[in-house]
N, C-alpha and C positions, 0 to 999 in steps of 0.2 A: 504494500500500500504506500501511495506516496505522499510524503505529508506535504504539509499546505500552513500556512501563515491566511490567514482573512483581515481585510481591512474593508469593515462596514462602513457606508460614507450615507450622511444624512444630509437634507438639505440641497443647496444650490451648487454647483461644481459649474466655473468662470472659467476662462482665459484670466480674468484677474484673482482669480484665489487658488488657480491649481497648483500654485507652488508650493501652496502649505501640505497638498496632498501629499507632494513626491517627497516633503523633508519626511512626512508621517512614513511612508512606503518606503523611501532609502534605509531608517534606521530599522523597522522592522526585518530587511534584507541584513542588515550590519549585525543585528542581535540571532538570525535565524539563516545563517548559511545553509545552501543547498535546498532550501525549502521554497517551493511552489508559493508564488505572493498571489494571493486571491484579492483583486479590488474589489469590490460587493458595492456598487451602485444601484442594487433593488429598491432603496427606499431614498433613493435621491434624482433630483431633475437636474441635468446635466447640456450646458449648452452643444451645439454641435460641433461646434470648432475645438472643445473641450474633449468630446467624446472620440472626435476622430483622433488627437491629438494621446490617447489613452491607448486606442486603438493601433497606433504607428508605434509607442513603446512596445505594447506587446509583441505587436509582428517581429520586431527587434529583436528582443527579450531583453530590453533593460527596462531601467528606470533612471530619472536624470534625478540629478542632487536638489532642482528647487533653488539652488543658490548660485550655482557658475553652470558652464557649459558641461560637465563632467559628467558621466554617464557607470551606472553599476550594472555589470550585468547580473540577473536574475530572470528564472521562469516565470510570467507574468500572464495570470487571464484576469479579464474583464467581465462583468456579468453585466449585463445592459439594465439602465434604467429601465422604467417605466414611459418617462417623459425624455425625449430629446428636442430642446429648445431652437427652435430654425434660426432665430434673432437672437443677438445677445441682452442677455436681462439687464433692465434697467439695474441703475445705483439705486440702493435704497433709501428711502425717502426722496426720489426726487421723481418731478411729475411729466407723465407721458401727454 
């Protein structure tokens, strides 16, 4: 059996906030060598620039640091939202 690492994501997933994703996802790779990174976007809306950009690490099999150009490799699947947002989400509180 192969083990696996799960990273549940709630909420919104941006081009402006995935960075925080991949620092969450790099150190789970750093604490859990060899293990399959499962991102679990079932219970989060996810823009599509976001989602495809999710989608190209895996094809890869890395994950980027979040913070420089620098790339870990690791097994990486994706589980697809629910929602994938065609526009990117407004800021919040500001008015469309």
């Amino acid at each position: 059996m192969e083990e696996s690492a799960k990273v549940e994501v709630r909420g919104l997933v941006t081009n402006a906030n995935i960075r925080a994703l991949y620092v969450v996802c790099r150190r789970v790779v750093s604490k859990l060598p060899g293990h399959e990174l499962v991102v679990d976007l079932a219970h989060a809306r996810v823009t599509a620039a976001a989602f495809d950009e999710l989608q190209e690490l895996a094809r890869q099999s890395i994950v980027s640091s979040g913070i420089d150009s620098s790339v870990t490799p690791c097994r990486l699947r994706i589980v697809e939202p629910p929602v994938i947002l065609r526009a990117e989400a407004p800021a919040r509180g500001s008015r469309s």
